[in-house]
N, C-alpha and C positions, 0 to 999 in steps of 0.2 A: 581596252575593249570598249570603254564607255564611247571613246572619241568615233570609232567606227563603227559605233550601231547603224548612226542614221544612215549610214550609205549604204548599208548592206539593210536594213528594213525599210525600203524602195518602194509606195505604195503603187498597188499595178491595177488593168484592169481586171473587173469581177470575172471575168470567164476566163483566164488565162490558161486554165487547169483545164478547162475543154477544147483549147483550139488548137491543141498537138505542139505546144511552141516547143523551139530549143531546149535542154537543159541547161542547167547554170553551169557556165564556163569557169564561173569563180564562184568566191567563198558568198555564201548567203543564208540569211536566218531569216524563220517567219514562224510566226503563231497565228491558231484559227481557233474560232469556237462557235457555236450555233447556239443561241438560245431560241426555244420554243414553247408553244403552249400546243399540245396536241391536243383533240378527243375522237375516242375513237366510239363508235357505237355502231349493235352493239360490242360492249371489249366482254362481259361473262355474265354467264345467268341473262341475256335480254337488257343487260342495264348500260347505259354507256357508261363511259370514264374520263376525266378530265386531267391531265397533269402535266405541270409545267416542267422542264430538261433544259439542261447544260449538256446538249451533247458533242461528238469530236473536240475537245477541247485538246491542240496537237501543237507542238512545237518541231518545228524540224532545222536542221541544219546541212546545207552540202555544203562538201570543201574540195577543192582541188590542190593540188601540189606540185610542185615539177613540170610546171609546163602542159598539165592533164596528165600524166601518166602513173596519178596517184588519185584517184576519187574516193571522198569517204560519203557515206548517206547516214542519218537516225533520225528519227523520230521516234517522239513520245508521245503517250496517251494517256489522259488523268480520266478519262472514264469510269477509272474503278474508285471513286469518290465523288464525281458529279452524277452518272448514274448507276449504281451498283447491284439494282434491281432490273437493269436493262431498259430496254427502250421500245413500246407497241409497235409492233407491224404485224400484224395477223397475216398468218401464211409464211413468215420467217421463222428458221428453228437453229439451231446448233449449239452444242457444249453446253447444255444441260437446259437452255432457255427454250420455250416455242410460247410463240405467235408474242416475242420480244427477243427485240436484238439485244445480243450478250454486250458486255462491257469486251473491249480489245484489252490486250498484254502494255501494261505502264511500258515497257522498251516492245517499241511495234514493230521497228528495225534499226537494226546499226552494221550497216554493211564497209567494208572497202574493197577495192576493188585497183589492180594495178592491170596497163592495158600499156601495148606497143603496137608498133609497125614488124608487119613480118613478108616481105615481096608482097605487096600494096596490098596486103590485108591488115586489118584490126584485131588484133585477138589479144584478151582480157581473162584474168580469173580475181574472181569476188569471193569472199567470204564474210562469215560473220551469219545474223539472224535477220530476215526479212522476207521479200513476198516470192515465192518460187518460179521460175518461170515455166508456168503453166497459166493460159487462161488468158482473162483479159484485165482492166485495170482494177486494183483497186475502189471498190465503189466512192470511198473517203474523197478520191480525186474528180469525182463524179457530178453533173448536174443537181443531182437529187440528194434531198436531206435524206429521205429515207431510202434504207438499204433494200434492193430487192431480194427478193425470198432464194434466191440461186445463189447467196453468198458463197455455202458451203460446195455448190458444182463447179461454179465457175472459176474460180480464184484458190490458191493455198497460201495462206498468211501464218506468219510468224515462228517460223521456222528455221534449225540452225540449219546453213544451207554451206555448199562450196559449190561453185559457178562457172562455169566458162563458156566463153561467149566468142563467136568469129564474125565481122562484117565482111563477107568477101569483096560483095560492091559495096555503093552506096544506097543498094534496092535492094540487097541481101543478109538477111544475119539472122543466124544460128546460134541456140542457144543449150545448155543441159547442165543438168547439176542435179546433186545428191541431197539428201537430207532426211531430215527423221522424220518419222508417220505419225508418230502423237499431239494429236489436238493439244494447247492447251488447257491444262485443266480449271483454269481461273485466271483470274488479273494480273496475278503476281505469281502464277506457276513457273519454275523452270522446265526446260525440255529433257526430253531422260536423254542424257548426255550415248548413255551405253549405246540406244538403239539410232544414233547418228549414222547415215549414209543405209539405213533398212528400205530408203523409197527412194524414186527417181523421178523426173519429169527431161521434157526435151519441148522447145519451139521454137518453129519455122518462121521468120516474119518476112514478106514482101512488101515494100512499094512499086506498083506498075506504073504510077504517076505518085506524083507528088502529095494530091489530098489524097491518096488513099492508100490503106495499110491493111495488109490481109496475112492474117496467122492462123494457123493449124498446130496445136500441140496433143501432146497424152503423158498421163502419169500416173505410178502406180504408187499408190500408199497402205503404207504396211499400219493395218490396226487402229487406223486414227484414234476411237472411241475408249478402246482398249489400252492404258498407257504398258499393259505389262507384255503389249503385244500378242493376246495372243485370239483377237477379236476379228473381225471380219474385214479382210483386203478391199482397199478399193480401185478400181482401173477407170482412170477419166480419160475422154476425149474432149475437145475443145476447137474451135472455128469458128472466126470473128473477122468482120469489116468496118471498117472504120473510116468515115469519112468527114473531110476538114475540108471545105471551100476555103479558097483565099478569099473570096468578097462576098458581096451578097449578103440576103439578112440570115441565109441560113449556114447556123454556124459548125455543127456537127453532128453524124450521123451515126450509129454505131448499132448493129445486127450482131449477135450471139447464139449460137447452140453450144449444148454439152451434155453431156450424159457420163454416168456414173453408174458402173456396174459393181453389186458387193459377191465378192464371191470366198468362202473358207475353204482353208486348205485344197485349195485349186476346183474349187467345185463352185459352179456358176452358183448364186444365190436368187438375186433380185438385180433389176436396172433401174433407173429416174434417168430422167432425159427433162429439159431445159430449153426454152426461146424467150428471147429478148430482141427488143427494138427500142431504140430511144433517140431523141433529137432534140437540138435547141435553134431558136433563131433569136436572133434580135435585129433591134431598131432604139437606135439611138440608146438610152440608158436603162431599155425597158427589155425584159427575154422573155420568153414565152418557151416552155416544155412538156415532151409527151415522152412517157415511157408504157409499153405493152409489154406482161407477160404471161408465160405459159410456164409454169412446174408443179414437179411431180415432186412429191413427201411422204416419206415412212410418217407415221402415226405412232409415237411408242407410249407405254404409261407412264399418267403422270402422277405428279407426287401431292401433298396437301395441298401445295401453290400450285395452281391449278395452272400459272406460266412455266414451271420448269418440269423438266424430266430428270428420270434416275441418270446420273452420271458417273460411275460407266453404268450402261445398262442390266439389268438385272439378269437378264439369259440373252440368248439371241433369237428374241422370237419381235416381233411388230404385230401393233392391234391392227395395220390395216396403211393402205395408201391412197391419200387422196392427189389429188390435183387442184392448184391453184389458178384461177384466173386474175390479173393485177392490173388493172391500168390508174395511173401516174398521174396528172396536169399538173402545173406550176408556172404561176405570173410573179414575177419577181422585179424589183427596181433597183439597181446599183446607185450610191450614196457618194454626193460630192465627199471626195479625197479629203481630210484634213491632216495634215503634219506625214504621219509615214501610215497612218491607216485608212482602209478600206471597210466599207460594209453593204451587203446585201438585205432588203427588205424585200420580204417573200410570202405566198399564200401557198398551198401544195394541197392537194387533195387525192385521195387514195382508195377506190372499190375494188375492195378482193372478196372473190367466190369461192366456194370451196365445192367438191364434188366426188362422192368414191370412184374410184381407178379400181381397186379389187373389192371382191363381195366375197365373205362378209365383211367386211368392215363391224369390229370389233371396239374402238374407238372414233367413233364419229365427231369431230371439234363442231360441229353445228349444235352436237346436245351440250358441249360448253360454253360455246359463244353464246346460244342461244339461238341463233341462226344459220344459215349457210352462207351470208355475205356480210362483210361490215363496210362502214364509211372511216378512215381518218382524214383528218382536218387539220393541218398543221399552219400557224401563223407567227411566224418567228424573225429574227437579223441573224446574220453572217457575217461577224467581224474579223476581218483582221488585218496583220500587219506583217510587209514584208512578199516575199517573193515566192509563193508554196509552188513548187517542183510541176513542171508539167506534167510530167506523167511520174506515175510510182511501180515501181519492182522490177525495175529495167535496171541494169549496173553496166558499168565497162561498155566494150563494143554492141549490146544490146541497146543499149540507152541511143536516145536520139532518133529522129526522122531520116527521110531522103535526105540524101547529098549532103550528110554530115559526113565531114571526112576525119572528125577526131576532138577532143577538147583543147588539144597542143592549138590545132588549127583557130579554134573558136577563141580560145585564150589571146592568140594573137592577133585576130582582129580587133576583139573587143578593148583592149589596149592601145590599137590603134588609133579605134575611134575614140578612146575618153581621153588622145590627147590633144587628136583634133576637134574636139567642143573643148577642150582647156583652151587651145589656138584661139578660136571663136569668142570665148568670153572674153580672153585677154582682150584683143584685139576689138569689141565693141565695148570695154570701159575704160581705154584706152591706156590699158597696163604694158599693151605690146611695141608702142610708141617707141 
């Protein structure tokens, strides 16, 4: 294992995780981690707050086998030791944290997935725990250190899930699978195995051209909040564009709605609805990004730690719903390569607003904050080593861009090509003589 690290921790470019690449045809490992200093003001009572994070600190590995017709995905996440009181983003809430992002599940996925040729389709079934196909990526995989406040609409993480997936074309693929409705209740929770296959989701993915990818999914989840199940359903929708120039300084585009209706035992309850726009460009080793958002957030009570909420909630009642406004910048410099690592040096800044959506508002977070807007300020590095996954929560015939035709195929070129550069080296130090 020692002998083959270096070749498999491959240091690559910094945005490789945004520019829609391939996935990895073979076997590969990488580690990331973000160190930062955040302050946010104000973070409570009028005062700011200053505090330094070790956040995503992630390890993943893909593997293929057979020619591609065995793909395994994991990743891990030590979150729940580097920060275990979460992470400030005012107007972020889920799994008992708000206006701080919670710590992820130490195992964030471990999927496999076996995939063939069926009369020139792809079709694939994955199992295991990971990100549901619903939604869009992963934020982890994302531009932006900080997560936006739509975690919980847009995306379903960490979940035992079963999957199948069909590429009919190479501009086509259809996805669905089953899995259980309970949030994680902490770092290190298991999922209640019992209530396995109680939710569904299903998505649609097009390519009409090559930069660009357009999905539409929905899925229903039984009880998230509630692990005994017997809490309030939720039914999301989802619709996203995604766009990847081959050149040019601007490098990707990405537009999101969603919405989420909660409704008990078949009775409409409440809806949040969700918009996102984000982009990056660059120029030479320098990137430049903007992200805008719009969401909508229950307000429930909180507990002494004026960051978390009761988990599971105490009734099914809410103080009230606001609405967030978010917008994002970030100038960042990619760091000459040394040995097999990479790193980002970054500045990121963050104004979110808050505003009631229903009257009375009952809990208003501006009488916590102390305001109805704060500033973060984040100035931190992004290290790491190795080849982290273009995209994440995609398995089997899901995974991949246009005019992928399979990993058997990608396996085989890429074998190709590393014999032809062995050719090339021989042959210019003159071993092939």
């Amino acid at each position: 294992m020692v002998a083959i690290l270096p070749s498999l921790l491959q240091a690559q470019p910094i945005w490789h995780m945004m520019h829609g690449a391939p996935r990895p045809s073979r076997d590969s490992v990488s580690v990331m981690a973000t160190m930062m200093g955040t302050r946010v003001s104000p973070a409570m009572l009028g005062r700011a707050r200053t505090e330094l994070l070790l956040t995503q600190p992630m390890a993943m590995w893909r593997g293929v086998r057979f020619g591609g017709r065995m793909q395994f995905a994991a990743m891990l996440n030590a979150e729940r030791w580097t920060m275990p009181d979460g992470e400030p983003v005012a107007g972020i809430w889920g799994e008992g944290f708000i206006d701080r992002r919670h710590p992820h599940t130490v195992v964030h996925e471990v999927m496999l997935a076996g995939e063939r040729r069926m009369r020139g389709a792809r079709v694939s079934l994955a199992a295991g725990k990971g990100v549901v196909p619903f939604g869009t990526d992963d934020p982890m995989a994302r531009p932006f250190t900080k997560y936006p406040a739509n975690h919980h609409f847009s995306q379903v993480l960490e979940r035992i899930q079963l999957v199948s997936a069909i590429r009919v074309t190479s501009h086509v693929a259809l996805e669905g699978g089953v899995f259980n409705g309970d949030d994680p209740a902490g770092p290190t929770a298991q999922p209640r195995w019992r209530r396995f296959a109680d939710s569904r989701a299903a998505r649609l993915t097009l390519w009409p051209v090559p930069q660009l990818e357009v999905q539409g999914s929905a899925a229903f989840v039984r009880s998230p909040e509630f692990v005994t199940g017997v809490g309030f359903d939720q039914h999301k929708s989802s619709a996203s564009a995604r766009w990847t120039p081959m050149s040019g300084a601007l490098r990707y585009v990405l537009v999101e709605w969603a919405r989420t209706g909660e409704s008990y035992r078949d009775r409409d309850i409440i809806a949040y609805g969700t918009g996102l726009a984000e982009g990056v460009a660059m120029r030479g080793r320098w990137s430049a990004a903007i992200r805008l958002e719009r969401t909508s957030r229950p307000e429930e009570e909180r507990l002494i730690d004026q960051f978390r909420t009761a988990r599971p909630p105490t009734d099914f009642t809410i103080k009230g719903v606001t609405r967030w406004h978010l917008a994002t910048g970030q100038l960042a410099a990619s760091l000459p390569t040394a040995a097999h690592l990479h790193g980002t040096v970054f500045v990121e800044a963050t104004r979110a607003t808050s505003t009631p959506l229903l009257t009375p508002v009952l809990l208003d977070p501006s009488d916590v904050i102390g305001a109805n807007s704060a500033w973060h300020l984040s100035i931190g590095m992004r290290i790491g080593a190795g080849t982290m996954a273009a995209r994440v929560g995609r398995y089997g015939a899901g995974a991949g861009g246009p005019g992928t035709h399979g990993v058997r195929a990608e396996h085989r070129h890429d074998r190709a090509m590393d014999h032809d550069q062995a050719d090339k080296s021989m042959t210019s130090s003159g071993a092939g003589r």
